[in-house]
C-alpha positions in Angstrom: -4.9 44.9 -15.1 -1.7 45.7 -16.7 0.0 42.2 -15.9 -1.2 38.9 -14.6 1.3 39.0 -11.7 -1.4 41.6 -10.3 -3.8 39.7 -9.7 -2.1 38.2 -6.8 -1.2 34.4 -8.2 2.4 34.3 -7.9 2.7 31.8 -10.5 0.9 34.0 -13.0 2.5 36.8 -14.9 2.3 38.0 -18.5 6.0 36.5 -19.1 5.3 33.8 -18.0 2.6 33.5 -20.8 4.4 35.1 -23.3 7.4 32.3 -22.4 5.2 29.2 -21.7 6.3 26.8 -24.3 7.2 22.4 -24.0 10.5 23.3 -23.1 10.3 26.5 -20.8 10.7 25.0 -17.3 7.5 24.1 -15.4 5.8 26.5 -13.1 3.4 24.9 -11.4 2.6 21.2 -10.6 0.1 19.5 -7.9 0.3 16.1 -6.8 -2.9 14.3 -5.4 -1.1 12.0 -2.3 -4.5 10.4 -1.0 -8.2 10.5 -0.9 -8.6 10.4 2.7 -9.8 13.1 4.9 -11.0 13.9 8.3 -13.5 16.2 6.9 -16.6 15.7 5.1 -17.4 18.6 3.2 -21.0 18.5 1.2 -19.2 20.5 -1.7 -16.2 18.4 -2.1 -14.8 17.1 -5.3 -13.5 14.0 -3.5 -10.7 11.9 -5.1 -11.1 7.8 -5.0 -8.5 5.1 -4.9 -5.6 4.4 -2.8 -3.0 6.5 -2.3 0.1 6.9 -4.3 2.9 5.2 -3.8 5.8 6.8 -2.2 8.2 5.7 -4.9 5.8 6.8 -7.6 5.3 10.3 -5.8 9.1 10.6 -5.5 9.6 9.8 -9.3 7.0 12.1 -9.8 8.8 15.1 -7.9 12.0 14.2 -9.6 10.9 14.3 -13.1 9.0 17.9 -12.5 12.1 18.7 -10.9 14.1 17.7 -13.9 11.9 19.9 -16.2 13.1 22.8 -13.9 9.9 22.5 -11.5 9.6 25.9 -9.9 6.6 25.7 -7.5 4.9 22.4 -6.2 1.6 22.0 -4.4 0.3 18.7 -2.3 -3.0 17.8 -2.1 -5.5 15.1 -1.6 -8.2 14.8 0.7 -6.1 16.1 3.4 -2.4 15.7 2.7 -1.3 15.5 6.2 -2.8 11.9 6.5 0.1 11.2 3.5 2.8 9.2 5.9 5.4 10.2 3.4 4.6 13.8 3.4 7.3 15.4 4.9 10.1 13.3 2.9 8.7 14.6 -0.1 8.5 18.0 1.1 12.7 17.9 1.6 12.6 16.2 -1.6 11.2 19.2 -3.2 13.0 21.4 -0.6 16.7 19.5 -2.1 16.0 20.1 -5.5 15.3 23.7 -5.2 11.7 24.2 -5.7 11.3 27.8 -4.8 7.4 27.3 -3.4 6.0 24.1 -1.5 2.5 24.6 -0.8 -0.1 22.8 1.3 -3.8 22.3 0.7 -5.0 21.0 3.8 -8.6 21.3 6.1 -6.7 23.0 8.8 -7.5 21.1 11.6 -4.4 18.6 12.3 -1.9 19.8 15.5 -0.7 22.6 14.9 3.2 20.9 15.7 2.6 18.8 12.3 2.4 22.3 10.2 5.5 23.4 12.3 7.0 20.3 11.2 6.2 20.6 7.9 7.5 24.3 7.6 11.2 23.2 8.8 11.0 20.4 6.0 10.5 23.3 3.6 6.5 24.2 2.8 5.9 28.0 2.6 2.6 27.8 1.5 -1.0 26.9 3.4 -4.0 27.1 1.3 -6.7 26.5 4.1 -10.5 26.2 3.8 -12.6 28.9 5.7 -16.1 28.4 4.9 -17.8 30.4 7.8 -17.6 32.9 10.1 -18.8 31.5 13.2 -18.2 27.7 15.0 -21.7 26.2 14.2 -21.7 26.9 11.2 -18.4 26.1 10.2 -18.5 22.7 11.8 -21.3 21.9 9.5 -19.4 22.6 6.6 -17.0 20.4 7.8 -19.3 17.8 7.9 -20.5 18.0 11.6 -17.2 17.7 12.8 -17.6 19.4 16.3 -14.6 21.1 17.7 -13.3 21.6 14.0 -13.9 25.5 13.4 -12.4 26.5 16.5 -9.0 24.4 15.8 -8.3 25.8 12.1 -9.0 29.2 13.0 -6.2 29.1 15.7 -3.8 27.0 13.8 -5.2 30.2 10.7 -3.6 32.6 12.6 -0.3 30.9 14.2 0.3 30.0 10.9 0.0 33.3 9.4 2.5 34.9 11.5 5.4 33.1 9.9 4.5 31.3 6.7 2.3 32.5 4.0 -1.5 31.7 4.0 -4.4 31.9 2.0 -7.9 31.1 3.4 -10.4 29.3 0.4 -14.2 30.3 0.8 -16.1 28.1 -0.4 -19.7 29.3 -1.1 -22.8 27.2 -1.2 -26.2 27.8 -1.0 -26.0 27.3 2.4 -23.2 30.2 3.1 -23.4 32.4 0.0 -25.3 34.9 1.9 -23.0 35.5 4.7 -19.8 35.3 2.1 -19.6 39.2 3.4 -18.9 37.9 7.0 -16.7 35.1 6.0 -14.5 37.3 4.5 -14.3 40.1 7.7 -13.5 37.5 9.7 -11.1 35.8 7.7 -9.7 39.4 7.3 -8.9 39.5 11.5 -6.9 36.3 11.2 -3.5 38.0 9.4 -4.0 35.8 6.3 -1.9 36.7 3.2 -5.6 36.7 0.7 -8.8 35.3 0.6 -10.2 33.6 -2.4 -14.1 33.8 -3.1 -15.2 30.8 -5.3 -18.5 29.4 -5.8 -18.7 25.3 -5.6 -18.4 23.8 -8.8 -22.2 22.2 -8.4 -23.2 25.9 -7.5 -22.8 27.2 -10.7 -20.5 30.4 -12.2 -22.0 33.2 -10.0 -21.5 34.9 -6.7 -23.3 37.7 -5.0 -21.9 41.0 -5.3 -20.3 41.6 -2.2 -20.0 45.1 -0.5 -15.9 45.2 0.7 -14.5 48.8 1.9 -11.8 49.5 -0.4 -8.9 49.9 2.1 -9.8 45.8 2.4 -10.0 44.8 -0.8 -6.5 47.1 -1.4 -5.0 44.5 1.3 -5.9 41.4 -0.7 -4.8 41.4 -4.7 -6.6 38.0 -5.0 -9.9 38.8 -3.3 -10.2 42.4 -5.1 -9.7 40.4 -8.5 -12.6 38.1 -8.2 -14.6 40.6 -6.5 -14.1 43.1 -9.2 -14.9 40.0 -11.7 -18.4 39.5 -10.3 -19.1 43.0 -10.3 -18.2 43.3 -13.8 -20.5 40.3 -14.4 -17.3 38.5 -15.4 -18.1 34.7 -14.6 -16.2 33.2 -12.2 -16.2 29.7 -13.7 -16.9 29.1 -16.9 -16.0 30.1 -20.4 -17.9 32.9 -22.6 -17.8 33.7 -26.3 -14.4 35.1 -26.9 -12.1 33.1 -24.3 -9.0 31.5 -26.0 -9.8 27.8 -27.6 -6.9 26.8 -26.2 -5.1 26.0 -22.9 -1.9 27.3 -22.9 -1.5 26.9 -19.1 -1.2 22.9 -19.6 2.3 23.5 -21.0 3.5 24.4 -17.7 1.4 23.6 -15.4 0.3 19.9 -14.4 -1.6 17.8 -11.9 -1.2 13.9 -11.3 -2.8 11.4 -9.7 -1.3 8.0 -9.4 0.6 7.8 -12.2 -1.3 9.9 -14.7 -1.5 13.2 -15.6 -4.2 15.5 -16.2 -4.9 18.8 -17.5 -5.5 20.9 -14.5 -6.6 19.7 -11.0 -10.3 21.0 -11.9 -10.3 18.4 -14.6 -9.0 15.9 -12.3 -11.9 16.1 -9.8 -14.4 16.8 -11.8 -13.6 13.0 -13.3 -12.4 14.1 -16.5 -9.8 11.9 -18.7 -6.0 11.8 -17.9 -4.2 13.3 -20.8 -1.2 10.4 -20.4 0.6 8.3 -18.2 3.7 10.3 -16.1 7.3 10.0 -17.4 9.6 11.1 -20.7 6.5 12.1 -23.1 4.6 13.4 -20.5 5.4 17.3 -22.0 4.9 15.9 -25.4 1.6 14.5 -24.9 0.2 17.7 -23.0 1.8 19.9 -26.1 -0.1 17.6 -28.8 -3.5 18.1 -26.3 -3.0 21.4 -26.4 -2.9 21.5 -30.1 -5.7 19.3 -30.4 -8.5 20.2 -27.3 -11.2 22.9 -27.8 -12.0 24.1 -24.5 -15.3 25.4 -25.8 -16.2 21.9 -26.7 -14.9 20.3 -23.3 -17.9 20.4 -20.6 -15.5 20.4 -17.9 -13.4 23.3 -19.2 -16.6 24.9 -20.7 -18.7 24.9 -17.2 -15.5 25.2 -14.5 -12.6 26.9 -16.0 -12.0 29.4 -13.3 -11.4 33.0 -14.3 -8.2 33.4 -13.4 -7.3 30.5 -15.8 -9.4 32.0 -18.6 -7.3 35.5 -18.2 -4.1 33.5 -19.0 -5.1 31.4 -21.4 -6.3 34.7 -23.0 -3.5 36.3 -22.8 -1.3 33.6 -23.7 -3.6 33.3 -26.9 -2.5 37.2 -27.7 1.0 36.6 -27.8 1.3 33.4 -29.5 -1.3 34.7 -31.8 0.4 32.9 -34.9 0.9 29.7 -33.6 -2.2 29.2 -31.7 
């Protein structure tokens, strides 16, 4: 692909990595706000400990916001169960963060997400992990009832706000990944992104998608075209940058640390500092320093879209990297 912005990540784009520096405003952030969820997953990277403060998440946004934060995602667990959710949605909102996305399960009243869209989100990532209610209550966790719910708040939402469906793939689904996606395709979502569980391993099935489908979804036509090409979809080959240039830019924080990326966050890997005025300087001297090749997090789970900027921001800061 000619430019990054292609692929379908709006917070990806060649300039952006030809840009990306300690001092270039941030792009994208993600705050953890709690553990807690009303799902129970089997391949879930599930965050411990309590959850953040509300005057340490607000700090948090304001200091992003400060270094010219552009898009912000909340996350957990399930977000929604945050109590002060929504004020720090109009926090962001306020201080002119041009995207506020959601991660969330799906499956809270539909009202709450209409709440949350007045306070400023414009952005659902939502899981979709089947095609059919048995099965996706299972991979919920047994959570009867659950499927039905997130596939009608899937496609209220969808009609006014921009949403993304996550498929997850298991052992246990991988083989109907084909069906997950034709479904999720009648529900008027935005894109669908394919990705293996990070205990599943780098590879997916090729899947068999009718072009005028995969011509609908930039994101979903990437990764498929990635597996097809035998192109991992996590992990790191011989020839991927060293480096990381995305952790310039880009940040996730839990508590009040600050990690790489929010792979390396739930797959229990070592804040890189503690949040507040170094913070940029600390992730520039990790950059410097960390061999991605030599981390086994980054090594095993870097996802491919990640590995295609870091490559490219390696080719045009081929002198200083």
């Amino acid at each position: 692909m000619s430019d990054l912005k292609d692929i379908g990540f709006y917070t990806l784009s060649d300039d952006r990595a030809k840009n990306s520096s300690m001092t270039s405003p941030l792009k994208r952030c993600e705050l953890v706000l709690t553990g807690r969820c009303t799902f129970n997953c089997p391949y879930c990277r599930q965050v411990g400990g309590a959850d953040i403060a509300l005057a340490q998440a607000k700090a948090t946004v304001n200091l992003w916001c400060d270094e010219g934060l552009e898009n912000i995602r909340f996350t957990g667990g399930e977000p929604t169960l945050y109590k002060g959710l929504g004020e720090l949605v109009s926090l962001a909102k306020n201080r002119g963060v041009k995207r506020i996305a959601l991660s969330t399960n799906g499956a809270v009243a539909l009202r709450k997400y209409l709440e949350l869209i007045e306070l400023g989100v414009n952005d659902f990532s939502i899981s979709l992990d089947a095609c059919c209610a048995e099965d996706g209550d299972k991979m919920a966790g047994d959570r009867r009832g659950s499927f039905n719910k997130v596939v009608k708040n899937i496609r209220e939402l969808s009609a006014i706000s921009y949403v993304t469906v996550g498929v997850v793939l298991t052992a246990d689904n991988k083989e109907r990944a084909e069906d997950v996606i034709r479904f999720a395709d009648t529900l008027g979502v935005q894109d669908i992104r394919v990705i293996p569980a990070a205990q599943d391993g780098e590879r997916l099935p090729v899947l068999e998608l009718n072009e005028s489908l995969l011509r609908k979804y930039p994101i979903l036509r990437y990764r498929v075209n990635n597996i097809a090409s035998n192109i991992p979809v996590r992990g790191l080959i011989n020839g991927d940058s060293r480096r990381c240039g995305l952790v310039l830019d880009d940040m996730a924080v839990m508590g009040d640390k600050h990690y790489p990326c929010i792979i390396h966050l739930r797959e229990s890997g070592s804040p890189i500092g503690t949040i507040g005025a170094s913070m940029r300087k600390d992730r520039l001297e990790w950059f410097k320093t960390h061999d991605s090749h030599q981390d086994p997090i980054c090594a095993r789970n870097c996802l491919d879209v990640c590995t295609n900027y870091n490559n490219k921001y390696a080719a045009f800061h081929e002198e200083e990297v």
